[in-house]
N, C-alpha and C positions, 0 to 999 in steps of 0.2 A: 321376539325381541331378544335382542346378544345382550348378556350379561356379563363381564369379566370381575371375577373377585379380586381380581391383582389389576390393579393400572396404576401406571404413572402416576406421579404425584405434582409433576410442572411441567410435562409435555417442553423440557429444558431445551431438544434440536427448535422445538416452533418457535420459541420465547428465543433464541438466540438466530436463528432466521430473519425475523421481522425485523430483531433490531438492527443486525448487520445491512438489510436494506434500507432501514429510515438512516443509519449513519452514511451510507453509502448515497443515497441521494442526497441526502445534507451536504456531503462533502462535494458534490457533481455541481449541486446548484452554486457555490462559492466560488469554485473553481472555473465555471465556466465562461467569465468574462476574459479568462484570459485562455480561452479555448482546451481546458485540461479538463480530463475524469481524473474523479479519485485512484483510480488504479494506475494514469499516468504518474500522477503526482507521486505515485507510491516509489515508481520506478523510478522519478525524476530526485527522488527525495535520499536515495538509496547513491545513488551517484553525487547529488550536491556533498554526499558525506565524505565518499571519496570516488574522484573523476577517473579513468583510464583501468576500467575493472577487466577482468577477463570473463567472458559471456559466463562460462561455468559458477563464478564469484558471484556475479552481479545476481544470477538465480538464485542460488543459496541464501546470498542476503535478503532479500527481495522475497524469502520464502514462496519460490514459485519452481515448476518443471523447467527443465533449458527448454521444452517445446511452447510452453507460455511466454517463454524470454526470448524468447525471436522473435515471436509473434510483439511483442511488447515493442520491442527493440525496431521491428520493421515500420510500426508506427510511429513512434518516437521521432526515426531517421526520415521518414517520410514526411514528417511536419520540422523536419531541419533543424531536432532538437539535440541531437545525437551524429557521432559520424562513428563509422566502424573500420576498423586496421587490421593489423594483424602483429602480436607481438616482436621487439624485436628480436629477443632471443629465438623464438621458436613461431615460425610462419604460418603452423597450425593452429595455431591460438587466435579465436578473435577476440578484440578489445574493444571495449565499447568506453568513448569519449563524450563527454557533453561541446556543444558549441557554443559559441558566442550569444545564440539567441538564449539558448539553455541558461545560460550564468548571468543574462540581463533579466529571463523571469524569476531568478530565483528569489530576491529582498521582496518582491510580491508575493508571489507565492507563499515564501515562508511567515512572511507578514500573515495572508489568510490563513492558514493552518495554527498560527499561534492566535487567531483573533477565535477561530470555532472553539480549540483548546479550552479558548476564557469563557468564553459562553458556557461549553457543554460542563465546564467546571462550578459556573456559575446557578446551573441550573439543577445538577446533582450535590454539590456542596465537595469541598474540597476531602474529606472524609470518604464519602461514599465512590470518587472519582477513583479513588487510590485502591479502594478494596476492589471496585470493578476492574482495574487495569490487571490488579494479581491475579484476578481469579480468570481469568482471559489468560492472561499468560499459562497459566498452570492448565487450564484446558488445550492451550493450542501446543503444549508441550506433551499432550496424553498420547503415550503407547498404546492404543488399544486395540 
């Protein structure tokens, strides 16, 4: 029988695993009436902030690779939520556009997102909400 005299003490990647998929399906089943995953909604949310991003932008805020952000973007454009250009200054740049259908789901959309918000706020206590969101930030800001 393995014995270790040193182990962890909250197994903290398992405990933040699990909950990122019960949030992540939380947010899939809300969203799904109006045909969105959470991870669109991520991208679409990233844009409602501000429309006509350059793909490089749109990555960075969206905290994802530009090779996840095409991938995003090809979906997106594919369900005709998105159209793509190319800047006018510089032809090399693409630009990524919300469309019409895009800006007619958004008062939905954002509607659901602010209704999980109250819930999950509801559920945790407005207290506990706040300290979970810092300490989330402060991890996904870790150098390690």
């Amino acid at each position: 029988m393995y014995t270790n005299p040193i182990a962890p003490k909250h197994f903290i990647c398992t405990q933040a695993l699990q909950a990122v998929r019960t949030m992540v399906n939380y947010y899939n089943r809300a969203f799904e009436p109006l045909g969105l995953t959470a991870q669109q909604m991520i991208a679409l949310g990233v844009l409602f902030q501000e429309d006509d991003l350059r793909l490089g932008v749109f990555a960075n805020r969206a905290r994802i690779g530009k090779a996840a952000a095409v991938t995003m973007i090809n979906r997106l454009e594919a369900m005709g939520l998105v159209t793509r250009g190319t800047a006018s200054r510089d032809g090399r740049l693409t630009m990524i556009k919300l469309t019409d259908k895009a800006w007619a789901l958004a008062p939905k959309a954002n509607l659901i997102a602010a209704e999980l918000e109250n819930r999950i706020e509801a559920t945790l206590g407005k207290e506990t909400l706040e300290s979970m969101l810092k300490g989330l930030s402060l991890v996904r800001d870790l150098q390690l």
